[in-house]
N, CA, C and O atoms as a printed pandas DataFrame, in Angstrom:
     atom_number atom_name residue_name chain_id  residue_number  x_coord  y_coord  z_coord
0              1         N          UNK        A               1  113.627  115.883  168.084
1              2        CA          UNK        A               1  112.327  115.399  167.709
2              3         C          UNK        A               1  112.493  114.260  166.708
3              4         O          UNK        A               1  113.239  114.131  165.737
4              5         N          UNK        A               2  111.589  113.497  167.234
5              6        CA          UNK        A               2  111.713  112.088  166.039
6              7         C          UNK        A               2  111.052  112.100  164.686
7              8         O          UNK        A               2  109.826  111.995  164.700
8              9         N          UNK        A               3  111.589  112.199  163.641
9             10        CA          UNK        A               3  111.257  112.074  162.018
10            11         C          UNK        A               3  110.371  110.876  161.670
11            12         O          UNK        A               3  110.775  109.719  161.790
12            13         N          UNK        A               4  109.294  111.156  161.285
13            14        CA          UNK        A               4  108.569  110.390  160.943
14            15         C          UNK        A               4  108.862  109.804  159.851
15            16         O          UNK        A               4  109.227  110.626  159.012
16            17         N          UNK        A               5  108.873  107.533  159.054
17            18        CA          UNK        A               5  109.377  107.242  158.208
18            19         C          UNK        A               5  109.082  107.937  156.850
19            20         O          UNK        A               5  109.835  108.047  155.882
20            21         N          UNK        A               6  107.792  108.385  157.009
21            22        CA          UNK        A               6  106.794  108.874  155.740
22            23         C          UNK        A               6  107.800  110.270  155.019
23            24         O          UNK        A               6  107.946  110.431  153.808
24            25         N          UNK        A               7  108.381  111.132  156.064
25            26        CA          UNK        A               7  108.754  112.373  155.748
26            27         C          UNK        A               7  110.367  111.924  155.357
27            28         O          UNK        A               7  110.849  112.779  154.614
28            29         N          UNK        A               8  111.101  111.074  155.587
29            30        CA          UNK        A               8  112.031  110.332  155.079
30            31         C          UNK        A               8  112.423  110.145  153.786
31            32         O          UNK        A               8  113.365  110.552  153.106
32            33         N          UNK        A               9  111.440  109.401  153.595
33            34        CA          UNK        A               9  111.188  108.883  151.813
34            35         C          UNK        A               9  110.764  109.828  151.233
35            36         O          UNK        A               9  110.842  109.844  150.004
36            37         N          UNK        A              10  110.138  110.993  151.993
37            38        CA          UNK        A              10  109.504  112.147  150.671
38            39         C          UNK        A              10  111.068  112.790  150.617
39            40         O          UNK        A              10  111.325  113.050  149.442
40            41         N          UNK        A              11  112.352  113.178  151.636
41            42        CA          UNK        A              11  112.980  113.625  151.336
42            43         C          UNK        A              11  114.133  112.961  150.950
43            44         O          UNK        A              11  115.184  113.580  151.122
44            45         N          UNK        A              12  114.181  112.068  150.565
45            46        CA          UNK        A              12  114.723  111.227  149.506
46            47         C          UNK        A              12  114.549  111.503  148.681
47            48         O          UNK        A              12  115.411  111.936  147.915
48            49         N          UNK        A              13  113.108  111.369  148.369
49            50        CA          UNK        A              13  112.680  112.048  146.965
50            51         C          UNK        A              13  113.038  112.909  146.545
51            52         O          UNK        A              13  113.410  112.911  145.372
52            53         N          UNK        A              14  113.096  114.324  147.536
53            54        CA          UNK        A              14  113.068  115.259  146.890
54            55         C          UNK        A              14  114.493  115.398  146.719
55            56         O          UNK        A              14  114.785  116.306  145.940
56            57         N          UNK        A              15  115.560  114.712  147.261
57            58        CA          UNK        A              15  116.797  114.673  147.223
58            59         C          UNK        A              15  117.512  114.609  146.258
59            60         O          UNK        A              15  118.592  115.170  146.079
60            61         N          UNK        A              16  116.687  113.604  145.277
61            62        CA          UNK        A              16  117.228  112.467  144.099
62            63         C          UNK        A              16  116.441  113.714  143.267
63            64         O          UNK        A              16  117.379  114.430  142.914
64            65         N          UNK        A              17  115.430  114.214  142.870
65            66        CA          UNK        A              17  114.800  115.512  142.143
66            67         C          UNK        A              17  115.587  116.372  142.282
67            68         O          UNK        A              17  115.943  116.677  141.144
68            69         N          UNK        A              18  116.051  116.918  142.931
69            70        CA          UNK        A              18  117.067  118.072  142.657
70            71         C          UNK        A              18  117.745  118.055  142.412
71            72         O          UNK        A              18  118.133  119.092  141.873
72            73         N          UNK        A              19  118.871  116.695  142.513
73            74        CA          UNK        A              19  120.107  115.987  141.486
74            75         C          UNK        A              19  119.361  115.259  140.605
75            76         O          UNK        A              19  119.493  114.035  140.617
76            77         N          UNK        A              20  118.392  115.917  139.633
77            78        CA          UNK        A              20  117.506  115.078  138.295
78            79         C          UNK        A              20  118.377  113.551  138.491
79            80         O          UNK        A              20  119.144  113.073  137.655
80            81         N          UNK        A              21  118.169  113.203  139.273
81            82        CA          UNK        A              21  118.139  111.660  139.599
82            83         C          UNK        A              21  116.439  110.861  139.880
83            84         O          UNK        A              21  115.578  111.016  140.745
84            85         N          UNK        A              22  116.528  110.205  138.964
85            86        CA          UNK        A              22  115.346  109.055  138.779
86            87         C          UNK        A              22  115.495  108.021  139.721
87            88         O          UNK        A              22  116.512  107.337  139.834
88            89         N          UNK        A              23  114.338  107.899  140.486
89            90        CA          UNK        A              23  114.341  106.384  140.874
90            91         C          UNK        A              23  112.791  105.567  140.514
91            92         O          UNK        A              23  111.729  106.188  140.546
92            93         N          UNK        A              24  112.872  104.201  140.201
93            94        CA          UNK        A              24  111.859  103.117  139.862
94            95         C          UNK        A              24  111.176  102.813  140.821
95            96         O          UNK        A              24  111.508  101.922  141.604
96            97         N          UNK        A              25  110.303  103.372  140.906
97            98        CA          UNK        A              25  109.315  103.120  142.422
98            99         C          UNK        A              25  108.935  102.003  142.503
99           100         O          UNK        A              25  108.570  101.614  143.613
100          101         N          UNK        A              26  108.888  101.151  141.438
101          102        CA          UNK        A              26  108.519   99.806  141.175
102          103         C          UNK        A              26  109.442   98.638  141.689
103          104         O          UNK        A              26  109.233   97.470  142.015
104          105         N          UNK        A              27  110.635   99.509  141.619
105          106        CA          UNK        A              27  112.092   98.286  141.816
106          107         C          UNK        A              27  112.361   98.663  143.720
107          108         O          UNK        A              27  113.019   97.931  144.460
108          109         N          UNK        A              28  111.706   99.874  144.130
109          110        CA          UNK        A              28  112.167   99.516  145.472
110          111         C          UNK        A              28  111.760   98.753  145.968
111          112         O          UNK        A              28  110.794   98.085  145.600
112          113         N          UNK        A              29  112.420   98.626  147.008
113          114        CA          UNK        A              29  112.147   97.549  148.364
114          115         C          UNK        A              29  112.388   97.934  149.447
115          116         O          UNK        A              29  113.485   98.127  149.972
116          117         N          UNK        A              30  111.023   98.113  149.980
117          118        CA          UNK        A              30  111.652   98.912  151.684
118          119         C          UNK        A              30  111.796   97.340  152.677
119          120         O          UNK        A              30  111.550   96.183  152.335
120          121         N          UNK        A              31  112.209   97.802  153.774
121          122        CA          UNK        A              31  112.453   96.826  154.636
122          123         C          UNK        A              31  112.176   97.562  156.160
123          124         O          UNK        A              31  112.426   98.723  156.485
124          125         N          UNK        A              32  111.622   96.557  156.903
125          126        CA          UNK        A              32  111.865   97.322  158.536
126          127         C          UNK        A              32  112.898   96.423  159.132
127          128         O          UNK        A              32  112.978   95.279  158.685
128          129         N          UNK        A              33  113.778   96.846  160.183
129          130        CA          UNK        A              33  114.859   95.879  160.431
130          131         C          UNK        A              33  114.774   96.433  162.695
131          132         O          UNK        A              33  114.905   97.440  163.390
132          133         N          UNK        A              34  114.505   95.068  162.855
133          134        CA          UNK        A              34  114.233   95.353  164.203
134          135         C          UNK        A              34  113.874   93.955  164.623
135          136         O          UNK        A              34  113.948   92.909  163.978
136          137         N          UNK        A              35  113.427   94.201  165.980
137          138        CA          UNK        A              35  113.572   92.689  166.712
138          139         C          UNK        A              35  112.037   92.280  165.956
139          140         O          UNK        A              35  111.277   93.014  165.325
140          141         N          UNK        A              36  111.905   90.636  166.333
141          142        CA          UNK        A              36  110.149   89.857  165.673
142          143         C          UNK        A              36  109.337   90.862  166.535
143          144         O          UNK        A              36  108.707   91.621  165.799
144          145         N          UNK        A              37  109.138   91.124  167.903
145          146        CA          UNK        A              37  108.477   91.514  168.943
146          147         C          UNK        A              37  108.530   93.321  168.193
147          148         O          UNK        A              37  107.460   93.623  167.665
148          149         N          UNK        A              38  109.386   94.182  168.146
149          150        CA          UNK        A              38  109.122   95.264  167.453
150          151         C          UNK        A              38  108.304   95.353  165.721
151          152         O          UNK        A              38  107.516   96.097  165.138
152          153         N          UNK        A              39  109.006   94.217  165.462
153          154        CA          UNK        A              39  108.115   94.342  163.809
154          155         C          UNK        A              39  107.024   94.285  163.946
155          156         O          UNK        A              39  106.372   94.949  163.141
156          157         N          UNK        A              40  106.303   93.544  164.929
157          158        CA          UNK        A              40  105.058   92.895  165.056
158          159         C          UNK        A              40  104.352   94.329  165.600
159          160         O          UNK        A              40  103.235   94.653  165.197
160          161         N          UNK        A              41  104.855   94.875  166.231
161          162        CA          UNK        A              41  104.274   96.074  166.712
162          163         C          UNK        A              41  103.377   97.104  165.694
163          164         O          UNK        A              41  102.398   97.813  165.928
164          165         N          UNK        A              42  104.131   96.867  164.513
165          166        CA          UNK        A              42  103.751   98.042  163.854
166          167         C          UNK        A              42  102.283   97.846  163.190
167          168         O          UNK        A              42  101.895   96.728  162.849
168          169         N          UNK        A              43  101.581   98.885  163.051
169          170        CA          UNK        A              43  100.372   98.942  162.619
170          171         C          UNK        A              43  100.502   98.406  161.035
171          172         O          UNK        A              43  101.474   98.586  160.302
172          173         N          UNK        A              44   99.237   97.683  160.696
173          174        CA          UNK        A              44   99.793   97.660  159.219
174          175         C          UNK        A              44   99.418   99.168  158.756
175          176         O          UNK        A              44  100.334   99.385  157.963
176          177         N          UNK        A              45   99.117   99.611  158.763
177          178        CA          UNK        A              45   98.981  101.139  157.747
178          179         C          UNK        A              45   99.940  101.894  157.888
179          180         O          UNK        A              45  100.106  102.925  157.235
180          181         N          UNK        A              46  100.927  101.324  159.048
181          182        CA          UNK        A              46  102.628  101.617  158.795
182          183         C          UNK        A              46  103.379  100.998  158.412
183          184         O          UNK        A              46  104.503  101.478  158.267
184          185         N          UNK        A              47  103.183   99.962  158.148
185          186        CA          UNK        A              47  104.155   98.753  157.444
186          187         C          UNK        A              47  104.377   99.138  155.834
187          188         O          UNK        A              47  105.407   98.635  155.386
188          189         N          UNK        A              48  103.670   99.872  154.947
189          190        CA          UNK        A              48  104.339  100.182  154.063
190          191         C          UNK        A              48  104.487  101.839  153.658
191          192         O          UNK        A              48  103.727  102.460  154.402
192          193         N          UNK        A              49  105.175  102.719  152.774
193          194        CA          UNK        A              49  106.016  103.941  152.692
194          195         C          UNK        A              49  104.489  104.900  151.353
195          196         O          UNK        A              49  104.224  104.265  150.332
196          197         N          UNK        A              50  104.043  105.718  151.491
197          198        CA          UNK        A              50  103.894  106.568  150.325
198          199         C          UNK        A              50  104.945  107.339  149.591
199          200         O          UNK        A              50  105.797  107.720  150.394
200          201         N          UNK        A              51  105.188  107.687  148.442
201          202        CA          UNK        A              51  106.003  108.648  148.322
202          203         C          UNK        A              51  105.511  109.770  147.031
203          204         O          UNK        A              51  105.099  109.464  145.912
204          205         N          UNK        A              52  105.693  111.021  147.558
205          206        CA          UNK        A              52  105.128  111.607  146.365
206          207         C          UNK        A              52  103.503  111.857  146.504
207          208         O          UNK        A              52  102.956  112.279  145.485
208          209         N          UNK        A              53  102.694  111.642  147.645
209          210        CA          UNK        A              53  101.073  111.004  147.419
210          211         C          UNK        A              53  100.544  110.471  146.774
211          212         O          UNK        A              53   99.315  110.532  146.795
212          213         N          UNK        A              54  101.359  109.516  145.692
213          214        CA          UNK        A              54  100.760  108.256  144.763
214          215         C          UNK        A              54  101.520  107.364  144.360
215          216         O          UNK        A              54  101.199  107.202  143.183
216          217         N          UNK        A              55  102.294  106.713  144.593
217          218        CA          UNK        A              55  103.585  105.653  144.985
218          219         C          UNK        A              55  103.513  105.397  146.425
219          220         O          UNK        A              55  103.887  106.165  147.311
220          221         N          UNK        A              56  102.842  103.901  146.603
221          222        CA          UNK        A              56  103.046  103.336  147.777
222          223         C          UNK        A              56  104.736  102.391  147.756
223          224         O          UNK        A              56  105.055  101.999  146.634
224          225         N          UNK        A              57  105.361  102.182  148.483
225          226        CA          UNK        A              57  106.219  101.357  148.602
226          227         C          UNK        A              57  106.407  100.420  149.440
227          228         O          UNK        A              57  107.177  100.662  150.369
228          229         N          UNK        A              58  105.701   98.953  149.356
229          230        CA          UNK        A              58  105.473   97.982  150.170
230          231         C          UNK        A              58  106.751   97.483  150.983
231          232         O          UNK        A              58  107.802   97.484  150.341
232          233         N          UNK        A              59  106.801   97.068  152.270
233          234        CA          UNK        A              59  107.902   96.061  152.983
234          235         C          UNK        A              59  107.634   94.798  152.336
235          236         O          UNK        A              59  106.670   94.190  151.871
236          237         N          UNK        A              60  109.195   94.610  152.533
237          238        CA          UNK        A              60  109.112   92.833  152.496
238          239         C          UNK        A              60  110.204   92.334  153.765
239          240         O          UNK        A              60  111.129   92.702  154.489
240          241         N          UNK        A              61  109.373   91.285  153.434
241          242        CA          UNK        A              61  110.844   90.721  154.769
242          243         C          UNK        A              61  111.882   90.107  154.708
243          244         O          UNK        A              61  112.484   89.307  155.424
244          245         N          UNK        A              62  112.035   90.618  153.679
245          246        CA          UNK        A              62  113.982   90.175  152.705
246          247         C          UNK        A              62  113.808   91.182  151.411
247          248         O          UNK        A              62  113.070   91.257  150.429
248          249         N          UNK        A              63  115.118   92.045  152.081
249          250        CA          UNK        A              63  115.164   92.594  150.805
250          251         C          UNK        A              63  116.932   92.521  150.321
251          252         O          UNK        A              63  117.942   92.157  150.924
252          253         N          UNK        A              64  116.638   93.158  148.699
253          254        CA          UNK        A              64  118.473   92.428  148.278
254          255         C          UNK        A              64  118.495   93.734  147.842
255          256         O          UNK        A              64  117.622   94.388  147.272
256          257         N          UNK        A              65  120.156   94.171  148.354
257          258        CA          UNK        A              65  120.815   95.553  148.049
258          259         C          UNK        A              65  122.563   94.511  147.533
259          260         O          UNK        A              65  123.164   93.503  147.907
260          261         N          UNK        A              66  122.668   95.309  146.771
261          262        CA          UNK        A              66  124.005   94.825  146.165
262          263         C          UNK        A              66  124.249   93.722  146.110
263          264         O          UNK        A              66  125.373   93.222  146.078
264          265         N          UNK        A              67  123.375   93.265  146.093
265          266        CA          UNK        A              67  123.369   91.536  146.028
266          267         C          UNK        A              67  123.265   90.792  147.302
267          268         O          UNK        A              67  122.832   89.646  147.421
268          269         N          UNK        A              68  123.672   91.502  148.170
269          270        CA          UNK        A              68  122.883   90.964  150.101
270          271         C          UNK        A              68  121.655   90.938  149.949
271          272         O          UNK        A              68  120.803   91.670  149.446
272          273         N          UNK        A              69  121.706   89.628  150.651
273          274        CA          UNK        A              69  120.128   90.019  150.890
274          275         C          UNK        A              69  119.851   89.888  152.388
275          276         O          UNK        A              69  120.431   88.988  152.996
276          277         N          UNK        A              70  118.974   90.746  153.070
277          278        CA          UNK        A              70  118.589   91.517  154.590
278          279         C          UNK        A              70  117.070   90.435  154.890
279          280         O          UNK        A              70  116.141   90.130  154.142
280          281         N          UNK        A              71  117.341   90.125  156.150
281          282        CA          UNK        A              71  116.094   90.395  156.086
282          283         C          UNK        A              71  115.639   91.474  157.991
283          284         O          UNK        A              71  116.553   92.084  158.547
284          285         N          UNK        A              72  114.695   91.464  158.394
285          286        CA          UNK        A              72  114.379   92.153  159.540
286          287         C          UNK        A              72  115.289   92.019  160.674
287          288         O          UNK        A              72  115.575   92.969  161.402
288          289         N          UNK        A              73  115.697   90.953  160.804
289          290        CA          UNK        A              73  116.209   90.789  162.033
290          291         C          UNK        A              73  117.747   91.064  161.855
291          292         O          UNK        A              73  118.482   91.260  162.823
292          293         N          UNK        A              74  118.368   91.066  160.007
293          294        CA          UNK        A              74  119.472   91.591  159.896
294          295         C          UNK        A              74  120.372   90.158  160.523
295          296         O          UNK        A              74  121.180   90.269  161.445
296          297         N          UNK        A              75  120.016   88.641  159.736
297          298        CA          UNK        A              75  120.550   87.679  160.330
298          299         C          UNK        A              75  120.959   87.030  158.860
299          300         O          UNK        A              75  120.257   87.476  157.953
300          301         N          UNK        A              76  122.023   86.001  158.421
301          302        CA          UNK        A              76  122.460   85.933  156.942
302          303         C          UNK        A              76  121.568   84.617  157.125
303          304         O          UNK        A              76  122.084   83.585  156.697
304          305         N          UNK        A              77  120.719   84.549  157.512
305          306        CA          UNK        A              77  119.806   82.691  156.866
306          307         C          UNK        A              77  119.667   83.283  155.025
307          308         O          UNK        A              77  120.210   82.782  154.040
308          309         N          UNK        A              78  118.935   84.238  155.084
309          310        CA          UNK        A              78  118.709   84.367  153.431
310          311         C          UNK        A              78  119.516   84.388  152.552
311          312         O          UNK        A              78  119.185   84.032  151.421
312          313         N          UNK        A              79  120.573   84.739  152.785
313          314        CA          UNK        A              79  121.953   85.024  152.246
314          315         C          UNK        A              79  122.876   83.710  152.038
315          316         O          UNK        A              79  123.560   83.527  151.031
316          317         N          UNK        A              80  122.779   82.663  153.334
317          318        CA          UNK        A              80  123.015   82.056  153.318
318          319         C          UNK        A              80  122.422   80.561  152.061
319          320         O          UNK        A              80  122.977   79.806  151.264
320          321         N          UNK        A              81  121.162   80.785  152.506
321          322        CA          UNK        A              81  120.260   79.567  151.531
322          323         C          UNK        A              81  120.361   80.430  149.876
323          324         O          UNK        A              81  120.144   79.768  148.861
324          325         N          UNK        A              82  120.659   81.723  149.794
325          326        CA          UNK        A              82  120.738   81.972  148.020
326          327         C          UNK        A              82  121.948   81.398  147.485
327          328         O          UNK        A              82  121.953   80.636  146.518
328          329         N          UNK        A              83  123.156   81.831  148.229
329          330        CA          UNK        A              83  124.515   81.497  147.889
330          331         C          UNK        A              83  124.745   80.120  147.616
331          332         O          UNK        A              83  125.476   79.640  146.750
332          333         N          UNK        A              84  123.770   79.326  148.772
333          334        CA          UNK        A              84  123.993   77.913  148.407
334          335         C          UNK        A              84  122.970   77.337  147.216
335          336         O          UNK        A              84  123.312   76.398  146.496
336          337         N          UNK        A              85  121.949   77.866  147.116
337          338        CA          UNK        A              85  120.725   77.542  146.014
338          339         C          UNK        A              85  121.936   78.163  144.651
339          340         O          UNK        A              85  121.760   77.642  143.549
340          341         N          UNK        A              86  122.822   78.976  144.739
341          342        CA          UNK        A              86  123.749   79.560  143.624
342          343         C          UNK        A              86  125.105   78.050  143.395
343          344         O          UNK        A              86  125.572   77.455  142.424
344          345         N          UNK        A              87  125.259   77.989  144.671
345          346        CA          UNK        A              87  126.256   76.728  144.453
346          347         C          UNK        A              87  125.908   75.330  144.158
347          348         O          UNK        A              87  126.839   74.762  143.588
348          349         N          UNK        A              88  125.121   74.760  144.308
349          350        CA          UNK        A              88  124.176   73.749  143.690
350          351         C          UNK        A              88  123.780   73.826  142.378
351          352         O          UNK        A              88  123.903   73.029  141.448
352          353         N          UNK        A              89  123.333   74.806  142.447
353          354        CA          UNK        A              89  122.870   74.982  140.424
354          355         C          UNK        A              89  124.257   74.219  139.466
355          356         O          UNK        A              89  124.410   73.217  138.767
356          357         N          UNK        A              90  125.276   75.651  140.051
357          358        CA          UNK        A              90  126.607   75.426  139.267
358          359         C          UNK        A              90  127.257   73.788  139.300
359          360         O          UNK        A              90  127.946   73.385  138.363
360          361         N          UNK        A              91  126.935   72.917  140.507
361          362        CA          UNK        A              91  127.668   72.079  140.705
362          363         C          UNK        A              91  126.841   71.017  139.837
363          364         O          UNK        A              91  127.444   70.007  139.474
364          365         N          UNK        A              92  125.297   71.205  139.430
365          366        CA          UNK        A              92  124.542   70.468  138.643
366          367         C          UNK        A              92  125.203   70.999  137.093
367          368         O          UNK        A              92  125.669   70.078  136.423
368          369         N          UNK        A              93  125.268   72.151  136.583
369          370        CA          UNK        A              93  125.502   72.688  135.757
370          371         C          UNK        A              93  127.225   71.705  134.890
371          372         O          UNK        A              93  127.349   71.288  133.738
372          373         N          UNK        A              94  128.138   71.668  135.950
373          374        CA          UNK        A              94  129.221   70.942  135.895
374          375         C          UNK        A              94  129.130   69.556  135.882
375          376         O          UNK        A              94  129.965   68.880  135.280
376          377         N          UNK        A              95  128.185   69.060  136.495
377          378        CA          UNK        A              95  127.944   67.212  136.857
378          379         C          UNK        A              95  127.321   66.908  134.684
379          380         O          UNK        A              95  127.382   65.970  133.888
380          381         N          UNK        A              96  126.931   68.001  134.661
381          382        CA          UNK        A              96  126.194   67.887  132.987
382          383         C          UNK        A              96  126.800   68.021  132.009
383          384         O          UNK        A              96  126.319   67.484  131.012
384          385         N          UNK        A              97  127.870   68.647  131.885
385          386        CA          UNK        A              97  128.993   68.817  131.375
386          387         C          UNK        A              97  130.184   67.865  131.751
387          388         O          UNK        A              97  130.959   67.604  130.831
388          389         N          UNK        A              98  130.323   67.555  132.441
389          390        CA          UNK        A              98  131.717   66.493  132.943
390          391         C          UNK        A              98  131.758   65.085  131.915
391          392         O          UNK        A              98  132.805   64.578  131.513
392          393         N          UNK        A              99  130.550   64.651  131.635
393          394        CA          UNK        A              99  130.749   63.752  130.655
394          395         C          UNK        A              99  131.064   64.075  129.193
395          396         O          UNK        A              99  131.607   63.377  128.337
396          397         N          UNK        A             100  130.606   65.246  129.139
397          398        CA          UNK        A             100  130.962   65.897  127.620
398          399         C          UNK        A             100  132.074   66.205  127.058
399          400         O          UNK        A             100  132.473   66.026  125.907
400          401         N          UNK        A             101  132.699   66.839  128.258
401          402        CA          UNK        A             101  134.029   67.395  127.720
402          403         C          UNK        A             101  135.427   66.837  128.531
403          404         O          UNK        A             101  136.491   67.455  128.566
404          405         N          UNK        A             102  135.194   65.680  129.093
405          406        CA          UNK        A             102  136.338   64.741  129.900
406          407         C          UNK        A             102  136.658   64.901  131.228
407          408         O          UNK        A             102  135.814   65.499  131.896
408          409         N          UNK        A             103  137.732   64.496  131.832
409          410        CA          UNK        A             103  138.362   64.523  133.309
410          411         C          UNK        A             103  139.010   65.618  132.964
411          412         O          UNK        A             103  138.484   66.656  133.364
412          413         N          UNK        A             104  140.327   65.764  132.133
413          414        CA          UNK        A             104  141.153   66.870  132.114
414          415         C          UNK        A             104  140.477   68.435  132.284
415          416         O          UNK        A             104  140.843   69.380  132.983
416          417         N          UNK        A             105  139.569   68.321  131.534
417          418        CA          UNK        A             105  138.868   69.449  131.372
418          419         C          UNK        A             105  137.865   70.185  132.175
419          420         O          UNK        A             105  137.531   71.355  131.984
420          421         N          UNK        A             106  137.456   69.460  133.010
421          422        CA          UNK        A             106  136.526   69.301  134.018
422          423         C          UNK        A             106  137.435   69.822  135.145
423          424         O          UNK        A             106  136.993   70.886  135.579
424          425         N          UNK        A             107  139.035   69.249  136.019
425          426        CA          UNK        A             107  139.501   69.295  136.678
426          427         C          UNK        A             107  139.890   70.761  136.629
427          428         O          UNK        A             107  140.218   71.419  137.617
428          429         N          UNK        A             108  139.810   71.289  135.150
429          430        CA          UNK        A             108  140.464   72.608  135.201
430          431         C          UNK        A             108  139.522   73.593  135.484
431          432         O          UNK        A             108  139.783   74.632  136.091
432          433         N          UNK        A             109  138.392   73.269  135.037
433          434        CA          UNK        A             109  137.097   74.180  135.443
434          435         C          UNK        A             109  136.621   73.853  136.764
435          436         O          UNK        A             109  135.546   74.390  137.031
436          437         N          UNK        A             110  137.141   73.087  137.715
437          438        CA          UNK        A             110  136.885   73.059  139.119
438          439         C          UNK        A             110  137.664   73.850  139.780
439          440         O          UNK        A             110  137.328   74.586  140.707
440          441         N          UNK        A             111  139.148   73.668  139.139
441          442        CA          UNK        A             111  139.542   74.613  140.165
442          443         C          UNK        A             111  140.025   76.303  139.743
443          444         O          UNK        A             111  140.952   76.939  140.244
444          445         N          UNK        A             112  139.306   76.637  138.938
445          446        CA          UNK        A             112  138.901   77.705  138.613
446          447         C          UNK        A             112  138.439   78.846  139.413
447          448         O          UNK        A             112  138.056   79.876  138.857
């Protein structure tokens, strides 16, 4: 028999409660991960989780676990454009500094 998502997350819950483990209902992030044509399917009054009967837990359509970030279709575009929005910063971060502290010094923090 198929488990409904709702009864899932309550036993999560109750999972993390019986190992007095806390979780931030505020900091989750649920996700649905399936084809555009299945996501689209879903009702919205299933698109997001209750837990507990007063903690809703909204989807998004990127969510970040260990620093991945997912989104539905489970494809790295998001992952891809953070890492590089991360490598740009740094390479501005260095272009600002390079006049400050010389060539020698610069060369060593590149190839770092």
């Amino acid at each position: 028999m198929k488990q409904q998502p709702r009864s899932c997350v309550t036993d999560v819950s109750h999972w993390c409660a019986a190992r007095r483990l806390q979780h931030n209902c505020d900091k989750i992030e649920g996700i649905w991960i399936g084809s555009k044509a299945a996501i689209n399917k879903l009702k919205p009054e299933n698109r997001s989780l209750t837990v507990n009967n007063n903690t809703t837990i909204k989807t998004k359509d990127v969510a970040r676990d260990l620093g991945v970030y997912f989104d539905t279709e489970l494809s790295i575009k998001q992952q891809i454009a953070e890492v590089a929005a991360a490598c740009f910063y740094d390479i501005r971060r260095l272009r600002q500094i390079r006049r400050r502290v010389g060539q020698a010094i610069t060369t060593r923090l590149v190839l770092v």
